[in-house]
N, C-alpha and C positions, 0 to 999 in steps of 0.2 A: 233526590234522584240526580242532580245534576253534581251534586258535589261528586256524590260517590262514582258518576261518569267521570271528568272531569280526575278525581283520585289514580282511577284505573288509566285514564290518557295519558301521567304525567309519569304512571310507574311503567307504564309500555315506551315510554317516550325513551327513560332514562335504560330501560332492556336494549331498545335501539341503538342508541347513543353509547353505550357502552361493546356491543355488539359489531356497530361502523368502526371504533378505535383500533379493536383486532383486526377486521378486516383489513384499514388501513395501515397496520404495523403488518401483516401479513401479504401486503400487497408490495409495501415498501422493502421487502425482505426478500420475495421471491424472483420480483421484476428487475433486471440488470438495466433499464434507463424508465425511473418514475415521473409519472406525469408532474409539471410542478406548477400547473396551474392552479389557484384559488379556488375553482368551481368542482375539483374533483373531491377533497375532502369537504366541502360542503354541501354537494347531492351526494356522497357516501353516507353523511349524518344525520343527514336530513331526511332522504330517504329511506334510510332503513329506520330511523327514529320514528317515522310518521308511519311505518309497514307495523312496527312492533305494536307503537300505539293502538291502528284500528284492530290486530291480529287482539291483543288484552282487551276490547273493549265486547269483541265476539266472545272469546274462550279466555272468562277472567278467572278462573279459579285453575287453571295449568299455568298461562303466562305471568300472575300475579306470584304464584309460587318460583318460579321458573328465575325470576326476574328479582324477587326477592335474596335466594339461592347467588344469582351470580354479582349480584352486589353486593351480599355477606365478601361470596370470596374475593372480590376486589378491594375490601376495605381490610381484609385480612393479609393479604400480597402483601398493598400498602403499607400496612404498619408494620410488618414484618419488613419489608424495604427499609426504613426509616430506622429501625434498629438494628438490621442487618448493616447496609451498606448507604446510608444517610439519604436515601431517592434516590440513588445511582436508576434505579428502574423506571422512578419516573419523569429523570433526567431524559432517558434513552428513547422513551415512548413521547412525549414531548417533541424531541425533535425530530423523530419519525412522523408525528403529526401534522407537526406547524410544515407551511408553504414557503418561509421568508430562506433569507440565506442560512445556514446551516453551524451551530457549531461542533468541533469533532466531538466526537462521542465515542468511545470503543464500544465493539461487536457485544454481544450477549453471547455466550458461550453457555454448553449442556452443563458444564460445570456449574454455573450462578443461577441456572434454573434448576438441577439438580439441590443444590445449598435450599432453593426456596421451596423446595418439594420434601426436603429431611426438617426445616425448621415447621413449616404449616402441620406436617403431621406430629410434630412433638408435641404444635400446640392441644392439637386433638386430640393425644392421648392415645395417636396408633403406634 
């Protein structure tokens, strides 16, 4: 009982924590002057980490699917990155993350998510 709790906490945890990263690249994208204190992307990950967590440990067979799902497509983006454009993506997510000083990094453009929206589907066969 405890592992299989414990299981379900670590796979809510990582739905979170994947979840806070969007938010925070969608925060740093939308906002014209971003907070740039250390405490704001750590109650973003933390918090929504430990929301995902107890939300999987109520309703584990939606969020465990849910959560499985958006980690597939994270590790699919990724590798598609790495042979697309060598981490250019997770270059760019990286530094929209991190709090310290900054190096340049060019915009993301519809075009390079477009690119990663025609290579994903090739893989799948649509």
């Amino acid at each position: 009982m405890l592992v299989r709790s414990v299981g379900l906490f670590m796979v809510g945890l990582l739905l979170g924590l994947l979840v806070g990263i969007g938010t925070l690249i969608g925060m740093e994208e939308l906002s014209s002057n971003p907070p740039r204190s250390v405490w704001v992307p750590l109650g973003v990950l933390l918090g929504l980490g430990m929301l995902f967590a107890v939300l999987t440990l109520q309703w584990q067979r939606c969020f465990t699917t849910l959560s499985t799902a958006v980690f597939g497509a994270a590790v699919i983006v990724v590798a598609t990155d790495y042979f697309v454009e060598l981490f250019a993506l997770v270059r760019y997510i990286y530094e929209r993350v991190k709090t310290g000083p900054r190096e340049p990094v060019g915009s993301l453009c519809l075009f390079v998510c477009f690119r990663y929206s025609k290579v994903v589907c090739a893989l799948n066969g649509l």
